[in-house]
C-alpha positions in Angstrom: 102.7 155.6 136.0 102.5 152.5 137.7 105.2 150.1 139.1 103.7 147.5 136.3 103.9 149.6 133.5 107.4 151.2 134.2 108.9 147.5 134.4 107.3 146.7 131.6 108.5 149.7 129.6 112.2 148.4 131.0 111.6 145.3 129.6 110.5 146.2 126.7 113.7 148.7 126.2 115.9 146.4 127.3 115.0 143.9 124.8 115.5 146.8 122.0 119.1 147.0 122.8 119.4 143.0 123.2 118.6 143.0 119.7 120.7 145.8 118.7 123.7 144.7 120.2 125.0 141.6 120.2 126.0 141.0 123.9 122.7 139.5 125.6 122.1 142.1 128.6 118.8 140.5 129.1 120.3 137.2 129.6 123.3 138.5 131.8 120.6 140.4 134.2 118.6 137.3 134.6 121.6 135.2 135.6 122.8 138.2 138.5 119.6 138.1 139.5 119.4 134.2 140.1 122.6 134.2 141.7 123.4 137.1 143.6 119.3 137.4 145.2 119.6 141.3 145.2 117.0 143.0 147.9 115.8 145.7 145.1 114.6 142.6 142.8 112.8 140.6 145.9 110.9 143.6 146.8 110.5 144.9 142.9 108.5 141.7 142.7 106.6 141.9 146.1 105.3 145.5 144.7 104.3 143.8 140.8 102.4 141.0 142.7 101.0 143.1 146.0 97.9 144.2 144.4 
């Protein structure tokens, strides 16, 4: 399975349980990333976009 199709199976589970529960985990994941910069997101995105 590829890098591309295992975020986008994240994705797509993640926003399963955004709309099951009412806390948005989506939203509070986005808004770590932007502000803390972690190292696993910057390269999770050089690997998406490498090819």
């Amino acid at each position: 399975m590829t890098l591309r199709t295992q975020s986008l199976i994240y994705l797509v589970g993640l926003s399963i349980v955004d709309a099951v529960i009412p806390i948005p985990i989506v939203g509070l994941i986005l808004i770590f990333v932007i502000l803390q910069k972690p190292p696993w997101f910057q390269k999770l995105v050089y690997e998406l976009y490498e090819a």
